[in-house]
LUMVO-689179 format. One record per residue: z, x, y of N, C-alpha, C in turn. Coordinates in pm, whole numbers, plus 32768, in hexadecimal, padded with zeros to 4 digits. Layout:
<pts>
ZXYZXYZXY
...
</pts>
This chain:
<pts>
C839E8A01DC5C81CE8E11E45C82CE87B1EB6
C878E8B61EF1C88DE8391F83C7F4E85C2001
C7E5E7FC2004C761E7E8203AC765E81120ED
C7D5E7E520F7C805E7FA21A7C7C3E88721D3
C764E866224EC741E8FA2270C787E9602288
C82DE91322CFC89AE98822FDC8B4E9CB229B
C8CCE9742234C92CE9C72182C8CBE9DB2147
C83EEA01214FC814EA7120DFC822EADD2104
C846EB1F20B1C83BEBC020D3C7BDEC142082
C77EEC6420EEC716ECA520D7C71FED2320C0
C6C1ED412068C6B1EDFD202CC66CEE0C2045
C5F4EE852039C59AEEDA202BC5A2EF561FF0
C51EEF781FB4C4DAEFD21F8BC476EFE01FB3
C429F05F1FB7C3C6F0C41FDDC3D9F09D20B6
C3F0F12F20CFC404F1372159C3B3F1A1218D
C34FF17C214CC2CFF1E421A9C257F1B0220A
C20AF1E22226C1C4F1E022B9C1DAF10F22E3
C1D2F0E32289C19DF05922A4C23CF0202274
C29FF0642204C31DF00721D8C36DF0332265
C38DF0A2229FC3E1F0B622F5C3F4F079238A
C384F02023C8C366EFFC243CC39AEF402409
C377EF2E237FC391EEB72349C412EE7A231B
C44AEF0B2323C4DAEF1922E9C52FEEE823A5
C51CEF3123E1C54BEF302463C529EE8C24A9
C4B9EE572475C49AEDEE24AEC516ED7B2462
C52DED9123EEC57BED5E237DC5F5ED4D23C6
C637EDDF23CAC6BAEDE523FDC6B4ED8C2481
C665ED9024EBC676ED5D255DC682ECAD255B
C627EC8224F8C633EBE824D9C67FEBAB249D
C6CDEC192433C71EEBBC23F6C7B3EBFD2422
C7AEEC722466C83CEC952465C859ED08240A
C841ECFF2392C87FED742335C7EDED8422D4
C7DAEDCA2271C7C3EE082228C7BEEE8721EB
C7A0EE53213AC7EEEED420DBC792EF2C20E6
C77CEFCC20B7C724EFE9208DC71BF071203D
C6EBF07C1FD3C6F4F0FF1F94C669F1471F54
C68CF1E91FBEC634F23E1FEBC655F2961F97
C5E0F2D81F58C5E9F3691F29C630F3C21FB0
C5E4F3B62049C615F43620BAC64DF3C3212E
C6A4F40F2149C707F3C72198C6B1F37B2233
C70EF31A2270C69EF2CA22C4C709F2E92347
C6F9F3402393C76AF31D23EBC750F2BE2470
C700F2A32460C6B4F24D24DCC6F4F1BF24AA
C6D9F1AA242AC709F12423EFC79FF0E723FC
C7B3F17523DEC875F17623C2C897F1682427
C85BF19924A7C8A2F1A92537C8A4F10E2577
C821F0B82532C81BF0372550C877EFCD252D
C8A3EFCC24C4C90CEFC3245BC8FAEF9A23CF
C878EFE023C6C86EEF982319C8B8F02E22C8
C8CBEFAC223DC904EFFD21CFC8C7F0422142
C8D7F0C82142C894F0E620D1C906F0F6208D
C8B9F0EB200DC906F0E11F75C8A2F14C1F32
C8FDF1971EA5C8F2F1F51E94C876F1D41E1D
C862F1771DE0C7F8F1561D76C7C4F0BE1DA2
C74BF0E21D73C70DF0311D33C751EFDA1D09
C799F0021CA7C815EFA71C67C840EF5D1CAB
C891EF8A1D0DC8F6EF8A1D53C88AEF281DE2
C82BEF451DEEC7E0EEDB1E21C7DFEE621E07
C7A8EE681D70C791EDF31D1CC801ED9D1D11
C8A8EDBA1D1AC90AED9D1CF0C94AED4C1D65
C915ED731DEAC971ED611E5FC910ECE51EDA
C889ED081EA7C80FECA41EEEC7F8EC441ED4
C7ECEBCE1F17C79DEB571EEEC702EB4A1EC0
C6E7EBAB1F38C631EBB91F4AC60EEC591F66
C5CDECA61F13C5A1ED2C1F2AC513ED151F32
C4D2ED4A1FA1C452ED731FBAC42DEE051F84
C3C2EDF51F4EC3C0EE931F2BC328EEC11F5D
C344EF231F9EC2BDEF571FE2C26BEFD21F95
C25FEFE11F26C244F0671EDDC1CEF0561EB9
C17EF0C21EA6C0D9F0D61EBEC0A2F08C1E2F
C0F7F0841E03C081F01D1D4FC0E7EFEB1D0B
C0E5EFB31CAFC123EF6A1C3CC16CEFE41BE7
C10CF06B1BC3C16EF0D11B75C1C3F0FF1BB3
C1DFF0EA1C4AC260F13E1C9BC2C7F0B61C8E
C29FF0651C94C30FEFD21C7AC311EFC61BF7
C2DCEFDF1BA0C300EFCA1B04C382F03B1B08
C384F0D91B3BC3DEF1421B31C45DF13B1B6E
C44BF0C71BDFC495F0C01C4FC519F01F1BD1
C4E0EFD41BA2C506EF6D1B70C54BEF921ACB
C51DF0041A9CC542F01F1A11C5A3F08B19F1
C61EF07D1997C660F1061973C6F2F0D019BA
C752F12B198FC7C8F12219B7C80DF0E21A43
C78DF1351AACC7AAF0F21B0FC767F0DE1B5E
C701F0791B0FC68BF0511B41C6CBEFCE1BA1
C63CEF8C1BDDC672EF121C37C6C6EE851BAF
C69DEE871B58C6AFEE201B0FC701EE2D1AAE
C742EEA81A96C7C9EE9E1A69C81FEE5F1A56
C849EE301AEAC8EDEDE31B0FC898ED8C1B5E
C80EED5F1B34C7DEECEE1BA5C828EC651B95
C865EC411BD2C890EB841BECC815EB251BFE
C858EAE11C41C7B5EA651C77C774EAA81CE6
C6EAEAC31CCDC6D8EB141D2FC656EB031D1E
C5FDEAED1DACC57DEADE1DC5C52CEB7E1DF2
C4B9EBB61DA1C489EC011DBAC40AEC081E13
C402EC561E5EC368EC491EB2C327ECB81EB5
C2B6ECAA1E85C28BED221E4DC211ED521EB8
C20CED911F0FC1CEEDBC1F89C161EE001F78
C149EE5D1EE4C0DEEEB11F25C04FEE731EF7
BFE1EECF1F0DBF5EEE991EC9BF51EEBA1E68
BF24EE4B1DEBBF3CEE6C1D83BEF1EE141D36
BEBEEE201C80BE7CEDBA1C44BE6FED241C22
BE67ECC11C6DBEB4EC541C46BEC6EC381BB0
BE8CEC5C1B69BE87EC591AA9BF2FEC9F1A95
BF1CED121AEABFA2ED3A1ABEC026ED501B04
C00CECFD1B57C090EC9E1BE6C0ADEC331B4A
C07CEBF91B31C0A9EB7A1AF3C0DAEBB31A49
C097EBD31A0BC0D2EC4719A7C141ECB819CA
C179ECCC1A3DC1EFED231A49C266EC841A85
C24FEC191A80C268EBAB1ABEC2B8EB731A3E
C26CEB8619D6C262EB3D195AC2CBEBA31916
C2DFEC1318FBC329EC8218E3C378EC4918E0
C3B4EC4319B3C41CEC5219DEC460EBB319C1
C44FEB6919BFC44BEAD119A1C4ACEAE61906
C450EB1118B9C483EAF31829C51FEB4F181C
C512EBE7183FC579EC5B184FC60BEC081868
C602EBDB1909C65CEB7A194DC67FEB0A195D
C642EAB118E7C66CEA3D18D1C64CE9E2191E
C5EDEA081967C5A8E9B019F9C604E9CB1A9D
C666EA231A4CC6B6EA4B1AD4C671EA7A1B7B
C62EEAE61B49C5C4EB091B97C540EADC1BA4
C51AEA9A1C39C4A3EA6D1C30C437EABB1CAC
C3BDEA9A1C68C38BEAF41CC8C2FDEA911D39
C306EAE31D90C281EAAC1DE5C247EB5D1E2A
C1D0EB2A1E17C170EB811E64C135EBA81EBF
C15BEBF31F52C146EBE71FD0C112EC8C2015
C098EC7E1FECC051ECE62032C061ECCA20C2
C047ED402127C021ED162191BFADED5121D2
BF84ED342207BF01ED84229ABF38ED87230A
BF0FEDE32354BF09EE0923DCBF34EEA223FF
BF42EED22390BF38EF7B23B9BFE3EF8C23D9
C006F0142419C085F0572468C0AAEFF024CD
C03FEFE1250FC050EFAF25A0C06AEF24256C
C034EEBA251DC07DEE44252CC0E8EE5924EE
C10BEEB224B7C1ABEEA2244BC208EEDA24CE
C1CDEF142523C235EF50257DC245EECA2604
C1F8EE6525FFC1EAEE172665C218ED9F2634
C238ED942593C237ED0F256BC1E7EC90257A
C14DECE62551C108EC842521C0A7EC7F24E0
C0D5EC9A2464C096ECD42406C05CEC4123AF
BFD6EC2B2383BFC3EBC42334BFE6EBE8228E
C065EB862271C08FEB8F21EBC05AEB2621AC
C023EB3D210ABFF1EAEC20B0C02EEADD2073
C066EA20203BC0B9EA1D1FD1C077E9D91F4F
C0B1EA111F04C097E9C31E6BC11BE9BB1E0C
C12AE9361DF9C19DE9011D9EC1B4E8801D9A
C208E8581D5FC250E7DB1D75C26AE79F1E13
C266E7231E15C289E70C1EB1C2FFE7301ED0
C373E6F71E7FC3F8E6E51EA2C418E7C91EF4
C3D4E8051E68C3EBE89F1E7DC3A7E8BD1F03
C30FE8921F09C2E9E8EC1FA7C309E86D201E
C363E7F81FDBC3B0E8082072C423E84520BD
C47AE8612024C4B4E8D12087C4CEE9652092
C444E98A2052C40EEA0F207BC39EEA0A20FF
C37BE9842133C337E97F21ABC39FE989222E
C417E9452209C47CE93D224DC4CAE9E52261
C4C5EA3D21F8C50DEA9E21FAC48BEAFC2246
C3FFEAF72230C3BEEB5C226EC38FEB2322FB
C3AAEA9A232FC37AEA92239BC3A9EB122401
C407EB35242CC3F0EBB12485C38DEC202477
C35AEC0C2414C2F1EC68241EC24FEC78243F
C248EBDD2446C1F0EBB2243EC1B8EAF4242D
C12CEAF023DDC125EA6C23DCC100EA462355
C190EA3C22F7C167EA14224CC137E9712253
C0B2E9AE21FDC05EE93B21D1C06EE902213A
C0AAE88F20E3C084E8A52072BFE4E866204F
BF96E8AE1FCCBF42E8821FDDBF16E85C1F4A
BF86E83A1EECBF42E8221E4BBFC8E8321E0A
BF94E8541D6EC01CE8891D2FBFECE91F1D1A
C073E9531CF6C082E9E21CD6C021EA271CCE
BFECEA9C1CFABF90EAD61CE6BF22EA9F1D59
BF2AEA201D95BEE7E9F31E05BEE0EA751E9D
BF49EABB1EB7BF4AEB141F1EBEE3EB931F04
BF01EBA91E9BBEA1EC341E83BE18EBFB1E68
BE0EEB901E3FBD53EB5B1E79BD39EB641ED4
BD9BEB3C1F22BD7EEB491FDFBD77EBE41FD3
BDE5EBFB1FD3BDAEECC8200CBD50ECD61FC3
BD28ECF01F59BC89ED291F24BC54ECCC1F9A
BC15EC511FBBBBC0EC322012BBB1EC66209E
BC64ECA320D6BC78ECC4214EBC22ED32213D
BC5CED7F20E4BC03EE4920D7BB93EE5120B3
BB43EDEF20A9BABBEDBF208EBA7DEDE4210E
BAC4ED7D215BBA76ED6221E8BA9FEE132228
BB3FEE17222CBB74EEBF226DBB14EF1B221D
BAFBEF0321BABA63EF69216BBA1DEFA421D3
B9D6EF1221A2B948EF0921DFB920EF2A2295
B986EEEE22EBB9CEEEF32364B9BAEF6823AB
BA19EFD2233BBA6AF06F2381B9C1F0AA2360
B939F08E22F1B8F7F0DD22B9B899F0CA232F
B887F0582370B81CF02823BEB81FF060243D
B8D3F0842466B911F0B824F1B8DCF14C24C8
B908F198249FB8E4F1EF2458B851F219244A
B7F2F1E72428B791F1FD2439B745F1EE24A2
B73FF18B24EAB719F1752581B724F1CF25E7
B7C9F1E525F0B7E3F2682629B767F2DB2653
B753F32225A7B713F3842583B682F36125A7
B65BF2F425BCB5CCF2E325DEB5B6F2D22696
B62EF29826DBB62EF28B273AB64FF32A2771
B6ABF3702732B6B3F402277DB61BF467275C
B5E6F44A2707B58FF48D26F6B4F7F47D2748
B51BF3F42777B498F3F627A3B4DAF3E22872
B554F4192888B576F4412921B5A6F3CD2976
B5F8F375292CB62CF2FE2958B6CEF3202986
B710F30029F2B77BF2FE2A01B807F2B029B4
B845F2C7293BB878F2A628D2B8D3F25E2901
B93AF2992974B9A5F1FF29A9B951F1782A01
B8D8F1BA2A2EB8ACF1672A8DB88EF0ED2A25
B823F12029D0B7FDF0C3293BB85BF06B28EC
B8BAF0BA28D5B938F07C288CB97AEFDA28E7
B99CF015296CB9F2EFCD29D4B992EF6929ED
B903EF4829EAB89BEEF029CDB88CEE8829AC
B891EEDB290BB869EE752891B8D6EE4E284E
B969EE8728A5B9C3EE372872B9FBEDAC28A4
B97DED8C2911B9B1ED142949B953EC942906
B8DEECCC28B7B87DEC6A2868B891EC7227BF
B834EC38277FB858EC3E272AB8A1ECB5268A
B867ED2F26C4B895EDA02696B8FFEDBD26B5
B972ED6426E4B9E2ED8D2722BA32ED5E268D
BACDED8C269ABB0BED6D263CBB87EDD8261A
BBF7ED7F2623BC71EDDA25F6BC76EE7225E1
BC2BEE81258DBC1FEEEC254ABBC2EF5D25AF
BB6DEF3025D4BB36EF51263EBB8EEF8726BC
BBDDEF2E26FBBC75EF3D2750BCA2EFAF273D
BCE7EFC626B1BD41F014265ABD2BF0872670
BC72F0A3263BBC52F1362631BBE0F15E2686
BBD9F11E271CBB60F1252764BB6EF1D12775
BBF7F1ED27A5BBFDF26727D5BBFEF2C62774
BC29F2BC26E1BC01F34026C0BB74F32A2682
BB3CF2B82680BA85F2D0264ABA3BF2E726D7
BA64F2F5273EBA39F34727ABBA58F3D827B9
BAE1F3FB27A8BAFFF49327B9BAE5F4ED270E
BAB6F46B26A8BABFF4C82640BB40F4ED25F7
BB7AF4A125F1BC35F50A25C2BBEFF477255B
BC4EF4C72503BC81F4622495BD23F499243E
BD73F47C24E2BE17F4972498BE3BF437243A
BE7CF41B23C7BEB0F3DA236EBEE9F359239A
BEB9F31A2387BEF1F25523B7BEE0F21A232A
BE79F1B7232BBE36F18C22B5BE06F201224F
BE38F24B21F3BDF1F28D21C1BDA3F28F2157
BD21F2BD2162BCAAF2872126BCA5F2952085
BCDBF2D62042BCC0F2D11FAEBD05F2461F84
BD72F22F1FC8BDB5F1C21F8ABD46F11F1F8D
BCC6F13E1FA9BC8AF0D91FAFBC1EF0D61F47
BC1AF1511F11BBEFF1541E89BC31F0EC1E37
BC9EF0E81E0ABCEDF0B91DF0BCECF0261DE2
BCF4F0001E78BD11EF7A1E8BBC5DEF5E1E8F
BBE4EF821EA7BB72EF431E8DBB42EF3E1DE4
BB8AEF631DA8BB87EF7C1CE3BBDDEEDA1CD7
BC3BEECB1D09BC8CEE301CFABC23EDF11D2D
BBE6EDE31D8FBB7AED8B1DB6BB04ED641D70
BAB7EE011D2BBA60EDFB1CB9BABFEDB51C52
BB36ED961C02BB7FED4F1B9FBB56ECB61BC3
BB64ECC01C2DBB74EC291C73BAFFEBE41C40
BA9BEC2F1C73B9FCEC1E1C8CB9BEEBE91BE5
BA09EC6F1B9FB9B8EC321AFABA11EBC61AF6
BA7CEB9D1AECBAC5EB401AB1BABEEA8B1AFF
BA53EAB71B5DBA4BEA351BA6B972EA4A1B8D
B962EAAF1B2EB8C5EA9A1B13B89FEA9A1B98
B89EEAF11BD5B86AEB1C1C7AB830EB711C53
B7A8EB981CA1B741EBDF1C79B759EC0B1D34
B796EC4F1D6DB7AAECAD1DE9B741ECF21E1B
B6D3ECEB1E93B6ADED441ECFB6B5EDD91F10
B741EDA81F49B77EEE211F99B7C3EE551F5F
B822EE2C1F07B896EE861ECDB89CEF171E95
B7F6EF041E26B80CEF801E05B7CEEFF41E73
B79CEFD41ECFB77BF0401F37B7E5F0681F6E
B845F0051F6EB8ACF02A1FC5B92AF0891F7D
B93BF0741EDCB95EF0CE1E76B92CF1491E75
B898F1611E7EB843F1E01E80B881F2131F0D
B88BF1F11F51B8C6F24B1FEFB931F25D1FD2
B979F21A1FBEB9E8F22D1FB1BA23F2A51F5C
B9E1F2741EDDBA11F2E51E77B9D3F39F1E83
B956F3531F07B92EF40B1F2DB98DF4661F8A
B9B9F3DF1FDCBA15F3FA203DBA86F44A200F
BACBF4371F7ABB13F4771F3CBB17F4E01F06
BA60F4D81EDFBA19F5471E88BA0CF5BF1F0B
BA04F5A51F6AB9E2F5F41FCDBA7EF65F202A
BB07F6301FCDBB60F66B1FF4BBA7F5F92085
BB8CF58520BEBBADF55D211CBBF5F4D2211D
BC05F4E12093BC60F47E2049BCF0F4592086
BD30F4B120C9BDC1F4B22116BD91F4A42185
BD1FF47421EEBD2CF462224EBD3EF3D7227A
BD2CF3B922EABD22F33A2320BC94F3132320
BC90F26222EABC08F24D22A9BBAEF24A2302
BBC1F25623C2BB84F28C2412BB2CF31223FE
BB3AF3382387BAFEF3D22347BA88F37D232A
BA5BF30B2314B9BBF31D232EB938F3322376
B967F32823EFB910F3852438B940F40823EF
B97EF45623E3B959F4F023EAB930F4D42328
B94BF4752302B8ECF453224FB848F4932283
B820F43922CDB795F3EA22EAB75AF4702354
B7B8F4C62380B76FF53923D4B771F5A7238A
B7CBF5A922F4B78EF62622B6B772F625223C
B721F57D2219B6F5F57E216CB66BF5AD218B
B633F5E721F9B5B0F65F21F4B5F2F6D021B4
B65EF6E721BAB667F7772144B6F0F77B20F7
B6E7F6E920B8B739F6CE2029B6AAF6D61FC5
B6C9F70F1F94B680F7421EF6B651F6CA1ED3
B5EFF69B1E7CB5D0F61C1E69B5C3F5B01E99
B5DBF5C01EFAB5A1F5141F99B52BF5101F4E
B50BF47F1F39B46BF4451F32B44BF4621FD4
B3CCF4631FD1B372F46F204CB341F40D2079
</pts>
């Protein structure tokens, strides 16, 4: 693989809420990139990137594919079979984007390693910052791998953001479990406050626009002042997927003999949040969690 930032050529996979703004940031920094979509991108194409008709054909033609897909079983499907990514893969560095187990980032690592003869190598680069930093390019990416690999997968995602490496393999998704720890605990606290401050006749932007200049202030805070004031919870971050990623965090937790305070409270909301049908919303859905577990069936009192 030629190392030169001009001559790698870049792919992608998964181009949804968070791959598609990342994809565009891609094309704009480096000039070109590949990419292959189940539904056509015409926004992309009009920019001038190229889709190809399979994974394969990804795998075959890229130096470096980022893949943005919601877990490890949509990249295991995406990578296996006739014309999977690793087919016709050459030398080719993988970056594996979404949130996911680090036990089994490094075990699909190990797979792919032995399959390809070491052809394909991989590093691990979650990121944070929601729609809005992937659409602004500046999204905090976590790396885990080899140095030589996340330097020039730091080099290929800088337009998007600010890649950090921080360990080996499997090092990034420690960071995100820790990030969605804090975004947990964070969105549950915004969320609840809310509901105590409207209830007892407090002005909710006045409050918000406040305490976002002291210490209750915070990104996330920024992000969703306005709909935990008006109440909407349209689809951004959406909240079941943090079931998910706070279960990698509990992995984390036994396997480093952490005995967690908060976590499992923050599992129990979470997983009611799901139980309660509001699982597809935006994780801003805890205020309206916290204003109607008075008549979810079973609330402790």
């Amino acid at each position: 693989m030629n190392d030169a930032h001009e001559d790698v050529t870049v792919g992608m996979l998964g181009l949804g809420a968070i791959g598609l703004p990342m994809a565009q940031r891609l094309l704009e920094g480096h000039g070109r990139l590949l990419t292959a979509s189940r539904r056509p991108q015409p926004e992309l194409a009009a920019a001038g990137a190229m889709a190809v008709a399979t994974p394969r054909e990804l795998g075959a033609r890229a130096d470096v594919v980022l893949t943005m897909l919601p877990d490890l079983p949509e990249l295991e499907e995406a990578l296996s079979g006739p014309d999977g990514l690793l087919a016709d893969a050459g030398d080719l560095l993988l970056l594996i984007g979404s949130t996911s187990s680090a036990p089994g980032v490094r075990a699909l690592a190990a797979r792919i390693t032995t399959q390809t003869e070491g052809r394909v190598r991989v590093v691990d680069c979650p990121v944070s910052g929601g729609v809005d930093g992937a659409a602004a390019g500046t999204l905090s990416i976590m790396l885990g791998g080899e140095p030589a690999e996340t330097e020039l997968a730091a080099r290929v995602l800088a337009p998007c953001g600010t890649p950090v490496h921080l360990g080996p393999l499997g090092a990034g998704q420690v960071a995100k479990a820790c990030n969605q720890l804090v975004v947990a605990a964070t969105i549950l606290a915004l969320g609840e406050a809310t509901v105590l401050a409207e209830r007892s006749g407090l002005d909710l932007d006045a409050l918000w626009t406040l305490l976002s200049g002291g210490y209750a202030g915070s990104r996330l805070l920024d992000s969703r002042r306005e709909q935990l004031v008006a109440g909407t919870d349209e689809p951004s971050g959406i909240a079941r997927y943090m079931v998910k990623d706070l279960g990698f965090a509990a992995d984390i937790a036994q396997a480093t003999h952490t005995d967690p305070a908060l976590l499992p409270a923050l599992r129990a909301a979470f997983d009611g949040i799901v139980s309660a049908g509001l699982g597809e919303r935006d994780i801003s859905v805890t205020r309206r969690y916290v204003a109607e577990r008075d008549s979810q069936p079973g609330t402790p009192r």
